[in-house]
C-alpha positions in Angstrom: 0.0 0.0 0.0 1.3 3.6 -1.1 1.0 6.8 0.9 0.3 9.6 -1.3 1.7 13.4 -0.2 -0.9 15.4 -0.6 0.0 18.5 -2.8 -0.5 22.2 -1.4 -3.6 22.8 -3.8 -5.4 19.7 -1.8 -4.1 20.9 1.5 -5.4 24.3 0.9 -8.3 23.2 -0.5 -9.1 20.8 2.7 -7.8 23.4 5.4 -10.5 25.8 3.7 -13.3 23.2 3.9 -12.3 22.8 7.5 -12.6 26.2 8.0 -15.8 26.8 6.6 -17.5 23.5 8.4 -16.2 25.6 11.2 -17.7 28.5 11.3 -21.4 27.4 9.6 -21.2 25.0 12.9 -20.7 28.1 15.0 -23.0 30.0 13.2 -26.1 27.9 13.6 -25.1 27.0 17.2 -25.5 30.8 17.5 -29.1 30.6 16.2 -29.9 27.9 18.0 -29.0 29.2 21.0 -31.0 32.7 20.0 -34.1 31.9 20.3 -34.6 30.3 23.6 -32.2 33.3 24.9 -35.4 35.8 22.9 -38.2 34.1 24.8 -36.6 34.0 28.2 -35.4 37.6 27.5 -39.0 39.0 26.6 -41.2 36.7 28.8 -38.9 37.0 32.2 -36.9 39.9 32.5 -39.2 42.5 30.8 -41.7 42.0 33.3 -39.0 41.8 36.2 -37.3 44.9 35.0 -39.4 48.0 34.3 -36.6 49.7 32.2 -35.3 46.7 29.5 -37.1 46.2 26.3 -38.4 43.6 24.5 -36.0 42.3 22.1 -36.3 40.7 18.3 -34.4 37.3 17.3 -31.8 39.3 15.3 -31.0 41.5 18.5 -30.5 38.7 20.3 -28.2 36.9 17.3 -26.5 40.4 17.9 -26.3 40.1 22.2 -25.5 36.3 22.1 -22.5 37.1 19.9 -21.3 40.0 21.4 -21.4 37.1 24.8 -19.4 35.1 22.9 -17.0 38.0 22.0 -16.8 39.4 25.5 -16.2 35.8 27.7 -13.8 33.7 24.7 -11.0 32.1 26.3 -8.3 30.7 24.3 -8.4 26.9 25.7 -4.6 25.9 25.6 -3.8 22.0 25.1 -0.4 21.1 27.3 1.4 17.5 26.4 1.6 15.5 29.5 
């Protein structure tokens, strides 16, 4: 059996895939996550606080990434 090299067209080509698979997987995790973040936004904590607003499912697309942005730690892998 032969090992073939890949060349760098193929590993450029794969590392983009990668990439991409990436961030869609991010990005519907992020709508996912939205929506039940909307309805506990509007149906709890308007009531409970007199000044906060209701919000739409894009505002919250916009708050739950900003969350993200805000708390990301780098995780850092150490070889035991």
């Amino acid at each position: 059996m032969t090992v073939r090299n890949k060349d760098a067209g193929e590993q450029i080509v794969a590392l983009l895939g990668s990439m991409f698979t990436m961030i869609l997987m991010r990005f519907l995790a992020l709508m996912l996550v939205s929506w039940p973040g909307q309805w506990i936004w509007n149906d709890f904590l308007v009531p409970a606080v007199s000044v906060v607003n209701p919000v739409g499912y894009w505002q919250m697309v916009a708050i739950s990434w900003l969350i993200v942005l805000l708390t990301y730690k780098e995780m850092k892998y150490e070889k035991s």
